[in-house]
N, CA, C and O atoms as a GROMACS GRO file, in nm:
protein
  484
    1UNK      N    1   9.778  12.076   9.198
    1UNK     CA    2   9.693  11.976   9.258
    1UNK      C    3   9.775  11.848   9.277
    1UNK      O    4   9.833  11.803   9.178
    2UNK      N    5   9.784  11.791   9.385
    2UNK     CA    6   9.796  11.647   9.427
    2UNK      C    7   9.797  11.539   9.356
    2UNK      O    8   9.682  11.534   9.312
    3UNK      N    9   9.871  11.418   9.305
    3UNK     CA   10   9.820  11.342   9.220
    3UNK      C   11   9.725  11.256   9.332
    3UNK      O   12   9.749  11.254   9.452
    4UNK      N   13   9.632  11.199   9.278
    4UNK     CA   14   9.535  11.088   9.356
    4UNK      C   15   9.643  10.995   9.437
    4UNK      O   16   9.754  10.963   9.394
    5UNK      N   17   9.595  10.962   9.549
    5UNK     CA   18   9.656  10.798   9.582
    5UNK      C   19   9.616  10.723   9.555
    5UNK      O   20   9.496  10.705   9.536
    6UNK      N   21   9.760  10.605   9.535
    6UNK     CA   22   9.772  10.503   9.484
    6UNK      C   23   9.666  10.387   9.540
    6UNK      O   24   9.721  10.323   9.630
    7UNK      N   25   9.563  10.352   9.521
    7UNK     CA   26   9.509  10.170   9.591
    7UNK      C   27   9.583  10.062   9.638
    7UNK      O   28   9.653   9.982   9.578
    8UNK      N   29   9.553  10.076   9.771
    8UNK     CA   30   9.668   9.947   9.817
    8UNK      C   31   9.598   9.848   9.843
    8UNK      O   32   9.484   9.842   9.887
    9UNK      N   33   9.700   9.736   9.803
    9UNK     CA   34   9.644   9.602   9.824
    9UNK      C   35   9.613   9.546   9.936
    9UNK      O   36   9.711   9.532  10.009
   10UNK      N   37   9.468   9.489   9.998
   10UNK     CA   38   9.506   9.446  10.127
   10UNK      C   39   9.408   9.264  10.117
   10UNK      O   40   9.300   9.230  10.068
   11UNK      N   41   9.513   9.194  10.187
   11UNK     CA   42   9.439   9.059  10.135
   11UNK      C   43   9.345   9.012  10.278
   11UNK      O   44   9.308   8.895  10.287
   12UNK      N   45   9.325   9.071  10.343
   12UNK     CA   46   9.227   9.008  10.423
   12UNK      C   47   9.186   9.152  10.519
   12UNK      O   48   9.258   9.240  10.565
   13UNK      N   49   9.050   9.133  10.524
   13UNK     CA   50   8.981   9.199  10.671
   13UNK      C   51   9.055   9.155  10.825
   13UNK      O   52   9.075   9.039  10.860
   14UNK      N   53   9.083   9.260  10.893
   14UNK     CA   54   9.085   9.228  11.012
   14UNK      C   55   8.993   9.104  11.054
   14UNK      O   56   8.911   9.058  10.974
   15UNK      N   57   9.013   9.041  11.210
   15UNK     CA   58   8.869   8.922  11.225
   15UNK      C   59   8.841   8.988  11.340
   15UNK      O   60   8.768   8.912  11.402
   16UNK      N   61   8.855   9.069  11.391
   16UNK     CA   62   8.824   9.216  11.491
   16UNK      C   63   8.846   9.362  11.456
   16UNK      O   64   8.960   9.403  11.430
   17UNK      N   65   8.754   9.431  11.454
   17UNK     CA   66   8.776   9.583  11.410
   17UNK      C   67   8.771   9.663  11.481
   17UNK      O   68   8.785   9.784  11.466
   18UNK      N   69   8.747   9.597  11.573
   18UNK     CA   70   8.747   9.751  11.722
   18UNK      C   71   8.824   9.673  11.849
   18UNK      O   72   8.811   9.551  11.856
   19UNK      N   73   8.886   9.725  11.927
   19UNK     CA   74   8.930   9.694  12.023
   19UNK      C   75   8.964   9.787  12.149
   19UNK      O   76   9.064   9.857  12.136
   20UNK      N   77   8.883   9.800  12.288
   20UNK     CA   78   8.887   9.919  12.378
   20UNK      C   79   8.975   9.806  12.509
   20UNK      O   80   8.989   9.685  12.523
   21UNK      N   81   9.010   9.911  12.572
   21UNK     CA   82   9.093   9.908  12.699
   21UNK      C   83   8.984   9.836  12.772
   21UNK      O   84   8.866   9.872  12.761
   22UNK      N   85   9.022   9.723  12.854
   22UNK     CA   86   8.935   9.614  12.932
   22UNK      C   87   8.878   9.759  13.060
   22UNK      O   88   8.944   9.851  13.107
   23UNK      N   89   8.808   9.740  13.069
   23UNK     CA   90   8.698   9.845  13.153
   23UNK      C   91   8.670   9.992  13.125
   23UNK      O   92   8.628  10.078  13.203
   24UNK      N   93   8.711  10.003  12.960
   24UNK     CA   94   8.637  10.088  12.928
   24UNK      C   95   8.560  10.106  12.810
   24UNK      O   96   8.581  10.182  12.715
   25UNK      N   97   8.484  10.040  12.827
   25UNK     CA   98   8.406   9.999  12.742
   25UNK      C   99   8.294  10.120  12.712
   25UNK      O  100   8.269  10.191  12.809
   26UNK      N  101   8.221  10.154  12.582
   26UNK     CA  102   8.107  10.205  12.552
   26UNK      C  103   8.183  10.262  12.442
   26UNK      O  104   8.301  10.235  12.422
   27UNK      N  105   8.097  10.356  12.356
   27UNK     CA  106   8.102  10.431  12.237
   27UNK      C  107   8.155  10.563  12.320
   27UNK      O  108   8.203  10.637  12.233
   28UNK      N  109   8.168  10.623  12.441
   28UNK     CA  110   8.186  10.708  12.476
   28UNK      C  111   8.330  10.755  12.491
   28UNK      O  112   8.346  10.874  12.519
   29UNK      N  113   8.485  10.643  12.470
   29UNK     CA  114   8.534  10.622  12.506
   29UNK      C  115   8.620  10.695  12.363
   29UNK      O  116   8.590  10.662  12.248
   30UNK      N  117   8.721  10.786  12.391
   30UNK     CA  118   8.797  10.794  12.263
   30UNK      C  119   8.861  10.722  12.185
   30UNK      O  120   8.936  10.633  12.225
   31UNK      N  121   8.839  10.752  12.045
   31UNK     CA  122   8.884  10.659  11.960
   31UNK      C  123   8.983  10.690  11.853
   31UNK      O  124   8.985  10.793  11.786
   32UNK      N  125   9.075  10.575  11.843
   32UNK     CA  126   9.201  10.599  11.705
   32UNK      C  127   9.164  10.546  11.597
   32UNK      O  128   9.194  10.427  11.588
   33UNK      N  129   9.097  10.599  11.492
   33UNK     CA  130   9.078  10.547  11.361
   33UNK      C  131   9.201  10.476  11.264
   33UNK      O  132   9.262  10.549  11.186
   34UNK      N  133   9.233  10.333  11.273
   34UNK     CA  134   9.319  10.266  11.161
   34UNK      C  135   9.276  10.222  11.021
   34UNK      O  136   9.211  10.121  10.992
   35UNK      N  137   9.304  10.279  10.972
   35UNK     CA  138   9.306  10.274  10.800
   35UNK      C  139   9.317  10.111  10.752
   35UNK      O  140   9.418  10.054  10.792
   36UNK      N  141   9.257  10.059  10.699
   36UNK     CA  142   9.268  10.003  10.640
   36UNK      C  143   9.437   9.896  10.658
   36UNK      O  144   9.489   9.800  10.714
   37UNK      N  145   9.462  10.024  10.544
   37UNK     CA  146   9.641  10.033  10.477
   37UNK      C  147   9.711  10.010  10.588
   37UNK      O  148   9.789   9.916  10.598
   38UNK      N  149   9.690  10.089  10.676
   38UNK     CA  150   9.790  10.083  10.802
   38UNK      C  151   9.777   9.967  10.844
   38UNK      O  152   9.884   9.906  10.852
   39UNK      N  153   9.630   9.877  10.894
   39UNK     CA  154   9.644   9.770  10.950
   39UNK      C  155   9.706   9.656  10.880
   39UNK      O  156   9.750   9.561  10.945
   40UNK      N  157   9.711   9.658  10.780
   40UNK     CA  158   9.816   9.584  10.642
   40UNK      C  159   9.953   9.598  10.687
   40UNK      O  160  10.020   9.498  10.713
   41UNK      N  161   9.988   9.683  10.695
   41UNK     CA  162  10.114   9.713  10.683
   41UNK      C  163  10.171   9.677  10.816
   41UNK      O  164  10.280   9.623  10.833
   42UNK      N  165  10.087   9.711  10.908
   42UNK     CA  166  10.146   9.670  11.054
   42UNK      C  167  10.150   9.492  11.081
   42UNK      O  168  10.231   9.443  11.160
   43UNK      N  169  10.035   9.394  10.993
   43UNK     CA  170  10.003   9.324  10.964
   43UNK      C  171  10.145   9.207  10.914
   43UNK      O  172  10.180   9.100  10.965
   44UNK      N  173  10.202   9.288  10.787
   44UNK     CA  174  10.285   9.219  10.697
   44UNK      C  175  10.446   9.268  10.764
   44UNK      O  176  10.539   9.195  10.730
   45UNK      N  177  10.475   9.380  10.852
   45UNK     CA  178  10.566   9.413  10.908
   45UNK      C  179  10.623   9.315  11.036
   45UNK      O  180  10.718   9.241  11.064
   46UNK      N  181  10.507   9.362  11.086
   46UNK     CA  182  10.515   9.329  11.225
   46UNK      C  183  10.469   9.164  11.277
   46UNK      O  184  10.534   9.107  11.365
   47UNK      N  185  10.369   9.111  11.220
   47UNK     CA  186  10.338   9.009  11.232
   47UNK      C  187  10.403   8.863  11.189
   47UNK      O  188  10.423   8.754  11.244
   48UNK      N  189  10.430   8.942  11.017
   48UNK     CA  190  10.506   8.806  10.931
   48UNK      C  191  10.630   8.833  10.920
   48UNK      O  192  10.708   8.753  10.867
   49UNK      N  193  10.668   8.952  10.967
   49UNK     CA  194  10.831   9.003  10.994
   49UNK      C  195  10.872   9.028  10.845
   49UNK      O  196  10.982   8.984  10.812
   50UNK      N  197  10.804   9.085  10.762
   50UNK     CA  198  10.819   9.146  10.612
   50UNK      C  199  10.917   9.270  10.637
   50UNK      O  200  10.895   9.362  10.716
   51UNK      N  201  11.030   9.255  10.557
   51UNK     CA  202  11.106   9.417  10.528
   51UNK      C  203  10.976   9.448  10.472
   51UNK      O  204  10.873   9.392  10.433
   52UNK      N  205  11.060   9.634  10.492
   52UNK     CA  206  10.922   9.719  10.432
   52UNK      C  207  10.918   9.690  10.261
   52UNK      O  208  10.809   9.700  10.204
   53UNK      N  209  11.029   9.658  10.190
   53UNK     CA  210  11.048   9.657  10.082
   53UNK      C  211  10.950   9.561  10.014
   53UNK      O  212  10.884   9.592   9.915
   54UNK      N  213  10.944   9.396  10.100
   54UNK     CA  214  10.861   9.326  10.079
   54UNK      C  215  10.729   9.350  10.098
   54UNK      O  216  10.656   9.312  10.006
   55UNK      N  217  10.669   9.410  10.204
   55UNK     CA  218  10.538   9.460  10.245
   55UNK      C  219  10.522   9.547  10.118
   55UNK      O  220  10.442   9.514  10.030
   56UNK      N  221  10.611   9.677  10.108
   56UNK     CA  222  10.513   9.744   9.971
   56UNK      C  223  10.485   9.677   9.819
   56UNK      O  224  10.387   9.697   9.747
   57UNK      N  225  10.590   9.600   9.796
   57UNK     CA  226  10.571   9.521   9.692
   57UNK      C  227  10.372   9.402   9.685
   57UNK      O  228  10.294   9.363   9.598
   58UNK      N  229  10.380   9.398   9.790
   58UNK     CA  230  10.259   9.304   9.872
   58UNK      C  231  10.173   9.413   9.857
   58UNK      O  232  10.060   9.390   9.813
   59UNK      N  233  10.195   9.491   9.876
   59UNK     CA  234  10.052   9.616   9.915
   59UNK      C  235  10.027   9.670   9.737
   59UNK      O  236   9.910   9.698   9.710
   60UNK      N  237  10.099   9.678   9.655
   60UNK     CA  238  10.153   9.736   9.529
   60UNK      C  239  10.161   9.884   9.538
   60UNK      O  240  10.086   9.962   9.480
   61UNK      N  241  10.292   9.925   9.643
   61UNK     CA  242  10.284  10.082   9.641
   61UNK      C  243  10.468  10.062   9.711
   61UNK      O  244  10.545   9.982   9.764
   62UNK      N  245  10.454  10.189   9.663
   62UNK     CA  246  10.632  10.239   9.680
   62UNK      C  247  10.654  10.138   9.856
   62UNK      O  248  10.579  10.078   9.933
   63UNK      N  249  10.785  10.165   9.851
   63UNK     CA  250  10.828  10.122   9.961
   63UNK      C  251  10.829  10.283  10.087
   63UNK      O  252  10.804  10.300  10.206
   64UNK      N  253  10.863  10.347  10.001
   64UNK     CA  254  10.838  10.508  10.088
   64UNK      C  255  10.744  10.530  10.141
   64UNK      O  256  10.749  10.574  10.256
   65UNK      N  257  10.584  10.501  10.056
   65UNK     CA  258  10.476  10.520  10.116
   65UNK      C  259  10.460  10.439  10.208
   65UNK      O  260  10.392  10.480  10.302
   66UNK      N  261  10.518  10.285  10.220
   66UNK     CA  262  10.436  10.209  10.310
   66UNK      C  263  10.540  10.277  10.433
   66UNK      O  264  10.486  10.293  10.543
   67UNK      N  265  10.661  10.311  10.422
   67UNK     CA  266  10.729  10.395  10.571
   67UNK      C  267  10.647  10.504  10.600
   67UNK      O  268  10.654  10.534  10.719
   68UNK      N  269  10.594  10.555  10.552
   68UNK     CA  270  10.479  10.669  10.619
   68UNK      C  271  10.384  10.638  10.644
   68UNK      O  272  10.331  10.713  10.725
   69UNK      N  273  10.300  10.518  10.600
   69UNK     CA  274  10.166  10.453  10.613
   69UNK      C  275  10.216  10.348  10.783
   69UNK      O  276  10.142  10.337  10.882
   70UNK      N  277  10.349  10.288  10.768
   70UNK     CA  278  10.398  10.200  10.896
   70UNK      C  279  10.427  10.305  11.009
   70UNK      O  280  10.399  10.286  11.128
   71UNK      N  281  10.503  10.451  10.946
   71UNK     CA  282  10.506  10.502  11.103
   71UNK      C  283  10.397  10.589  11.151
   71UNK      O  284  10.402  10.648  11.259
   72UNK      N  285  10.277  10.596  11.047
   72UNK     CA  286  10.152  10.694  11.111
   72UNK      C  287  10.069  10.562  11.192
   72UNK      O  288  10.032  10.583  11.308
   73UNK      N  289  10.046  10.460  11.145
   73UNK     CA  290  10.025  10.379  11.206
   73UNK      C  291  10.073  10.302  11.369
   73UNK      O  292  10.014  10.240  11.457
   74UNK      N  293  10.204  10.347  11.348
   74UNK     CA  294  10.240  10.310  11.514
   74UNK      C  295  10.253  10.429  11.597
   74UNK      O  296  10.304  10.417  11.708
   75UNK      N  297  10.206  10.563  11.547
   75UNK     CA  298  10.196  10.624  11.631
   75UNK      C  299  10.033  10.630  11.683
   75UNK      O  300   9.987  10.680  11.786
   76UNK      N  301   9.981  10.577  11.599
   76UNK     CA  302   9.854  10.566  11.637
   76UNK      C  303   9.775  10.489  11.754
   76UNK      O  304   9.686  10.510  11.836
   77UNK      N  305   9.887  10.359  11.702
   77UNK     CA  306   9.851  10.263  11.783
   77UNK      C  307   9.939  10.280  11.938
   77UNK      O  308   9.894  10.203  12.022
   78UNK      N  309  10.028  10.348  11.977
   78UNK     CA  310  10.082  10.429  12.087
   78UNK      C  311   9.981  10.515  12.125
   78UNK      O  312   9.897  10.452  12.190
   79UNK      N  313   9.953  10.624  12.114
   79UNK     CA  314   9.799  10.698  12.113
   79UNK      C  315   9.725  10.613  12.141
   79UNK      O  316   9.656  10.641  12.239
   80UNK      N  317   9.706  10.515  12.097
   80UNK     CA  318   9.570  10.465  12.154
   80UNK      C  319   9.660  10.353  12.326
   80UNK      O  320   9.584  10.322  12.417
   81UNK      N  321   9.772  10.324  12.332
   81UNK     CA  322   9.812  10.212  12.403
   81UNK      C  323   9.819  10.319  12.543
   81UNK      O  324   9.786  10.291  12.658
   82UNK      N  325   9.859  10.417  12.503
   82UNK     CA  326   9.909  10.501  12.604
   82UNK      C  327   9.826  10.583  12.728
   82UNK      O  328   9.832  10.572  12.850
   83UNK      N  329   9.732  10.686  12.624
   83UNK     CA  330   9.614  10.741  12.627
   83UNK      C  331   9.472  10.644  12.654
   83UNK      O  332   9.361  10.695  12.671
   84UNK      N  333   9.496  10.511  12.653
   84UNK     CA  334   9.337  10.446  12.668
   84UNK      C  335   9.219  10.451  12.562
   84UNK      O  336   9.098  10.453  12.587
   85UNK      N  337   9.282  10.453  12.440
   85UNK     CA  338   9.199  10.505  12.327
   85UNK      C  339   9.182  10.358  12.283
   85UNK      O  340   9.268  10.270  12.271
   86UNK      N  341   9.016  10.355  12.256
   86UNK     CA  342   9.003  10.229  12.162
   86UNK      C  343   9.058  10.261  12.016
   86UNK      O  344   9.077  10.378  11.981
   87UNK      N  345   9.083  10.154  11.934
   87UNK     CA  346   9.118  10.139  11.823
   87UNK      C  347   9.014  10.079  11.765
   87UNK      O  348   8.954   9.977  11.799
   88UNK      N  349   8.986  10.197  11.616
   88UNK     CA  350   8.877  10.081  11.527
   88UNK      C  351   8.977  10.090  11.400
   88UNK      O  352   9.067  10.172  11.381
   89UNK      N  353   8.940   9.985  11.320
   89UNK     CA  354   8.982   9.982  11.224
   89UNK      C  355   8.898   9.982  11.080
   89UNK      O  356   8.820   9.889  11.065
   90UNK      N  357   8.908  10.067  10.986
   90UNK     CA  358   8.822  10.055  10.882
   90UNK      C  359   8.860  10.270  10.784
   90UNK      O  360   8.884  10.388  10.812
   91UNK      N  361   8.838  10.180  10.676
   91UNK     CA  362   8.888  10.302  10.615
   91UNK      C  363   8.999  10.334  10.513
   91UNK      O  364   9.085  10.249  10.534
   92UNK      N  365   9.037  10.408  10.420
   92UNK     CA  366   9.134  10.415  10.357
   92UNK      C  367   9.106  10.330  10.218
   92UNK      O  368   9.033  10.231  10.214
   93UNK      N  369   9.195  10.401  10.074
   93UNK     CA  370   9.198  10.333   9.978
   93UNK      C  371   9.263  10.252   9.935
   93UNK      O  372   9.361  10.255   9.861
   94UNK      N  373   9.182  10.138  10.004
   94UNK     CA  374   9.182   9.997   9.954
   94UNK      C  375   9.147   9.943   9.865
   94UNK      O  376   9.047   9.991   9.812
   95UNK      N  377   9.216   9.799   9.793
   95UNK     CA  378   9.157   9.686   9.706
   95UNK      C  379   9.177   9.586   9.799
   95UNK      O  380   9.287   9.565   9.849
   96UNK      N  381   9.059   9.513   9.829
   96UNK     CA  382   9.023   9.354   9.874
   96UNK      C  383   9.078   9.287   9.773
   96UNK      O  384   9.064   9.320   9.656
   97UNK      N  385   9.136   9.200   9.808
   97UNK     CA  386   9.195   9.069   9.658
   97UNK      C  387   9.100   8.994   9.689
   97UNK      O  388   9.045   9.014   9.797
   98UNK      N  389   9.047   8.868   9.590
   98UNK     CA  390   8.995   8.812   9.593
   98UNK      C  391   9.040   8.651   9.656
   98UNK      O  392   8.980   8.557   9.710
   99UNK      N  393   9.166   8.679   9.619
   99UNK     CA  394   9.234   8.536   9.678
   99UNK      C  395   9.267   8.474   9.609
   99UNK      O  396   9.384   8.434   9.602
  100UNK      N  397   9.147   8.436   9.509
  100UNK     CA  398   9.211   8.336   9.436
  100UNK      C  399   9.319   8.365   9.322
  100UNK      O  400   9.390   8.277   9.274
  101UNK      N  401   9.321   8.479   9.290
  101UNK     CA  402   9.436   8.500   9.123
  101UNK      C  403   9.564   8.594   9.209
  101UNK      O  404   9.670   8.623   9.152
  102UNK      N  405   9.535   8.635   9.350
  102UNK     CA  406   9.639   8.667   9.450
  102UNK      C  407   9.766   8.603   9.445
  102UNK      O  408   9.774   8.490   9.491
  103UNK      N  409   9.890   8.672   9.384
  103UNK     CA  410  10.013   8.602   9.323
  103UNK      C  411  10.108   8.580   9.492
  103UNK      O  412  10.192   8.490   9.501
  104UNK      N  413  10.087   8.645   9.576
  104UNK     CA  414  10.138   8.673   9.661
  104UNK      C  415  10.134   8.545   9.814
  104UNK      O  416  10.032   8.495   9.861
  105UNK      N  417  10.257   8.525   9.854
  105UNK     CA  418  10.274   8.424   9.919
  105UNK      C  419  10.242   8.416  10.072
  105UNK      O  420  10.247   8.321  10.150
  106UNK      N  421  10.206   8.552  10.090
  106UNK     CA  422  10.146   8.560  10.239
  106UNK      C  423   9.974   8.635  10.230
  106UNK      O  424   9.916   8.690  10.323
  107UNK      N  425   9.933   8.618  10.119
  107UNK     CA  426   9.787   8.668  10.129
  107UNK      C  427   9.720   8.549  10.206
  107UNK      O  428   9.754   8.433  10.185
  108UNK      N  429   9.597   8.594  10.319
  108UNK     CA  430   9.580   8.523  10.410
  108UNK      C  431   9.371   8.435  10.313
  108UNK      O  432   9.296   8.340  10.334
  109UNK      N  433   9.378   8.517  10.247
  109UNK     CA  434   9.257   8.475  10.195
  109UNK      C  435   9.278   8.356  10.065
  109UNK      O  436   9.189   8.284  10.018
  110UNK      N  437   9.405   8.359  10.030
  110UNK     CA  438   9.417   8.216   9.918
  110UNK      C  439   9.402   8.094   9.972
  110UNK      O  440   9.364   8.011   9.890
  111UNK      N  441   9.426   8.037  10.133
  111UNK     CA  442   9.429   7.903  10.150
  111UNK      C  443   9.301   7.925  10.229
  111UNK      O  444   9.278   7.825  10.296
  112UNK      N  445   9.206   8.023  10.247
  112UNK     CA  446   9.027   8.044  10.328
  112UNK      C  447   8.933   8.030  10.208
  112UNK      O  448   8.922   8.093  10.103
  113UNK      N  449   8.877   7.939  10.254
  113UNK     CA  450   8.691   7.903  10.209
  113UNK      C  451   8.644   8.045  10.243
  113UNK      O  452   8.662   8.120  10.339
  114UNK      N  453   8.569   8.054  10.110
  114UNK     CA  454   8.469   8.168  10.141
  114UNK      C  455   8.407   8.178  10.225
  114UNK      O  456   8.400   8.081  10.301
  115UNK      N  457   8.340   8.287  10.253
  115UNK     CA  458   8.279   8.299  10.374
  115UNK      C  459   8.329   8.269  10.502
  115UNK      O  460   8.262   8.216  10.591
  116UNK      N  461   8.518   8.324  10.516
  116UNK     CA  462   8.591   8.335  10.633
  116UNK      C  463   8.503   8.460  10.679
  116UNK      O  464   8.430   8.541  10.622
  117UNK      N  465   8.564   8.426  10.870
  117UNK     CA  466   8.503   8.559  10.950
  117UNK      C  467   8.491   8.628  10.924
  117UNK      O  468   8.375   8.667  10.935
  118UNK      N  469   8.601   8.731  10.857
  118UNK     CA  470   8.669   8.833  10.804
  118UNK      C  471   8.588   8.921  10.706
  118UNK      O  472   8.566   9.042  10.712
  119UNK      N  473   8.545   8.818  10.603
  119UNK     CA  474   8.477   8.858  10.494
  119UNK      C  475   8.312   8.900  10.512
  119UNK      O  476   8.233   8.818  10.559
  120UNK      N  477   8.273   9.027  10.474
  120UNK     CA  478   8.132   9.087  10.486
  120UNK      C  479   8.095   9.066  10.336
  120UNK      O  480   8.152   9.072  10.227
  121UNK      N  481   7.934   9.030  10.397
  121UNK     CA  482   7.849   9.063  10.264
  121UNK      C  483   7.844   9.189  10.184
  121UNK      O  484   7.772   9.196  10.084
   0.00000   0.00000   0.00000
């Protein structure tokens, strides 16, 4: 048997979770499910220009996993760029940080007042 996976850290909600190709709009329209994890990782990679080494340290998981979590993720998001597939995002085992005891220097929820967009009841 498998050991369980690890909980990755993710410090903020997307502030959009779905996103479809401009004129094709409806629920009818195929869709690429992004994990959670993945949107983290594409997040702390790609956005804040994190080596992966730094991103997994940030996420608290190997640096190996986040290279398989970063390249299932951009093939996804190709699949969806390519093909016309909306992207939602939601899913995967996650921990929300809270922000405030968040040791980490790019968590986006330590310098947000509660009740940012992001955050659901």
């Amino acid at each position: 048997m498998p050991r369980p996976p690890k909980c990755r850290r993710v410090c903020s909600r997307p502030a959009t979770e779905e996103f479809a190709p401009a004129g094709r709009c409806g629920r009818n329209v195929p869709c690429v499910v992004l994990g959670m994890d993945e949107y983290e990782a594409i997040r702390l990679i790609d956005l804040l220009r994190m080596t992966q080494a730094q991103c997994a340290e940030q996420m608290g998981i190997s640096r190996t996993t986040v290279t398989n979590i970063y390249d299932t993720a951009r093939g996804k998001i190709a699949d969806a760029l390519v093909h016309g597939k909306r992207i939602v995002i939601r899913g995967g085992n996650v921990h929300l940080c809270d922000g405030a005891g968040c040791p980490h220097p790019h968590c986006q929820r330590r310098a947000c007042p509660k009740g940012a967009p992001w955050e659901k009841p």
